[in-house]
N, C-alpha and C positions, 0 to 999 in steps of 0.2 A: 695300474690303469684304473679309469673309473668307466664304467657301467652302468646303465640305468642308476646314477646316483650314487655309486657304492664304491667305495674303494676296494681293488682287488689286487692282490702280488702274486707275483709271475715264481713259482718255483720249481720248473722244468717243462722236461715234454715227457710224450711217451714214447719209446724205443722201438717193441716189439712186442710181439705175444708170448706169451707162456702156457703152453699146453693149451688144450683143447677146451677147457671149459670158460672162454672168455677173461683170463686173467691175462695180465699184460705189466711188462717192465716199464718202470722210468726211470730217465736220469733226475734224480732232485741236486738244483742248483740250492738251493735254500736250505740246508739240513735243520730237520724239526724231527727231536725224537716222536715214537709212533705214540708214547702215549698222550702226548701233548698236541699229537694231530687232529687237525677237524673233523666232525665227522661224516662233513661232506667236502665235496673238491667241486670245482666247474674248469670244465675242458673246453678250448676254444673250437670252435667247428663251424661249418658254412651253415649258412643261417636258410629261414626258406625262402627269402627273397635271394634272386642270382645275384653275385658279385658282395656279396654281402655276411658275418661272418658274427655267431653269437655264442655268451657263454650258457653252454647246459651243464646245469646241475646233475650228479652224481651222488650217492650217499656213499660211502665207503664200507661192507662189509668186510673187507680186511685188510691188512697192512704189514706187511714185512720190510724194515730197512736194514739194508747189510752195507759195510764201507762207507757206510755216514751220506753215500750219494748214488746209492742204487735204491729203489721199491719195486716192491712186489704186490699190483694192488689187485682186486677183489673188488667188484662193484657192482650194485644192487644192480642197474639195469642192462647189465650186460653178462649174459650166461652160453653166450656158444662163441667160440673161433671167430664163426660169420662176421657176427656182433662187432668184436673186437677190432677186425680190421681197420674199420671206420673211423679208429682211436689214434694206431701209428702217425706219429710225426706230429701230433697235435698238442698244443702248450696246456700245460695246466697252472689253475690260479685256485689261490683260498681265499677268503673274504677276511679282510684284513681284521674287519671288528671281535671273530669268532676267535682271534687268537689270544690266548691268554698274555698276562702284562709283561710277565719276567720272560715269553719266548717273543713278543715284539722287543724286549731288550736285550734279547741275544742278538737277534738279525737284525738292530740297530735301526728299529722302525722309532725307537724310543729312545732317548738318553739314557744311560743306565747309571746316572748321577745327575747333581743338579750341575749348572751353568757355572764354571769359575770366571771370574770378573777378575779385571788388573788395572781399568782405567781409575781407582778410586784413591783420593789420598785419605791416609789416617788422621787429618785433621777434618776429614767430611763424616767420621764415624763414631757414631753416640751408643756407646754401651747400652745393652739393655735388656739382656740376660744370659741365663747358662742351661745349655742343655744337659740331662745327668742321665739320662739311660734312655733305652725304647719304652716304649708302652702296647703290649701288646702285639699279635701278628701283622696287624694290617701296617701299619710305619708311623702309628704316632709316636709321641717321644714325652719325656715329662721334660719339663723345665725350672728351673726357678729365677724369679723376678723379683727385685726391687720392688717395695712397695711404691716407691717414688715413680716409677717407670711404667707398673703396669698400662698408663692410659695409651703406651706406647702401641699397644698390643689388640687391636682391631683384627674383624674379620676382613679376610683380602690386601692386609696391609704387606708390604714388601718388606723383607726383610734380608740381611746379611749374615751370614756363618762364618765365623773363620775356623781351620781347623789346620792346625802344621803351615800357621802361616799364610795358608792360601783364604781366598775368598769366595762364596760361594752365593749365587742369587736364588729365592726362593719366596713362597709368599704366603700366608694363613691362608688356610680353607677354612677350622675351626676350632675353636678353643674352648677349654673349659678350667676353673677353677677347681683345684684340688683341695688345696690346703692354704689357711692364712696362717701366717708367724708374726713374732712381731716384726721382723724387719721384713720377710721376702714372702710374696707370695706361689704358692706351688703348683703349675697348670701342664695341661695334658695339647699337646697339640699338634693338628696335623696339617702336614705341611706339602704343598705341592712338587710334585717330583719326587715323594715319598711314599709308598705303598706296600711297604715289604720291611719283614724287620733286617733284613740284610742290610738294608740304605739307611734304617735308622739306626744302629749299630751303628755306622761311620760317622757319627751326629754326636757322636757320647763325647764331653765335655767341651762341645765345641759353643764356641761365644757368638751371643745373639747380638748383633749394631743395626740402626738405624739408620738414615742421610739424619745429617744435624739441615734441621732449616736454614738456616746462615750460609 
């Protein structure tokens, strides 16, 4: 949902209390292990205008998940029973941006690969290099290039992967030169939809094409 601006995902409600000091169960629809949780939540609740219904913030003091879709949460501003009542039945949301990248690509907020493509024939496709390992944690990759081809290879330009055949869409963010040979030149580059050396790992020897202009 969006809120003042913001994007927010819905990953359950609360159920019930738990013991006397203000702590309370939920069902979580969205399983996020605890250590990867935010460290705040906003609960839907009526708002102070009647008929009317907003998210409050919450800080999370503690977190227990058992069965991958029960919690047991702890929250700063709620310390007695009383408190808590006010909670049952009420949806909870995280703010979408607080979430780390690789758990928006578990719950599929994010692609956790790039774009495979099928509509292209291999006569619209112009070699124009090889990728040979990652570089690094964040997901660059080193590659090597044709000395012929490097002008290929712009910031923001689109580019194709193939790998086992398939085709993959993808596009520079940025590049740098590593190494000149005499035939190939050696560059470090990172590529969108790439962030993690896990996805660039699946990138290792996969061939860099072009659209041919014609």
């Amino acid at each position: 949902m969006i809120y003042n601006g913001e994007k927010y995902l819905y990953i359950g409600y609360i159920v019930k209390l738990h013991g006397d000091k203000g702590k309370v169960i939920a069902l979580i629809r969205r399983y996020i292990p605890a250590e990867k949780f935010p460290s705040r939540l906003f609960i839907r609740m009526a708002g102070e205008k009647e008929g009317r219904e907003e998210l409050r913030e919450f800080k999370i003091r503690k977190i227990k998940i058992y069965k991958r879709n029960t919690a047991i949460l702890s929250l700063d501003k709620i310390r007695r029973r009383e408190e808590a009542e006010s909670l049952v039945a009420c949806d909870i949301y995280i703010r979408e941006r607080e979430l780390p990248r690789m758990v928006k690509m578990e719950l599929g907020i994010l692609p956790n690969f790039l774009q495979e493509v099928s509509e292209i024939e291999p006569s619209q496709l112009e070699y124009i290099g090889m990728i040979t390992k990652p570089r690094g944690l964040k997901g660059a990759v080193a590659a090597v290039v044709p000395k012929e081809k490097i002008q290929k290879f712009t910031k923001y330009q689109e580019i194709l992967i193939e790998l086992e055949g398939k085709l993959y869409r993808t596009g520079i963010r940025k590049l740098k030169k590593i190494k000149e040979m005499a035939d190939n030149i050696y560059v470090s580059l990172e590529l969108s939809g790439i962030y993690d050396v896990n996805s660039a790992e699946r990138l290792r020897k996969g061939k860099i094409f072009t659209l041919t202009s014609g």
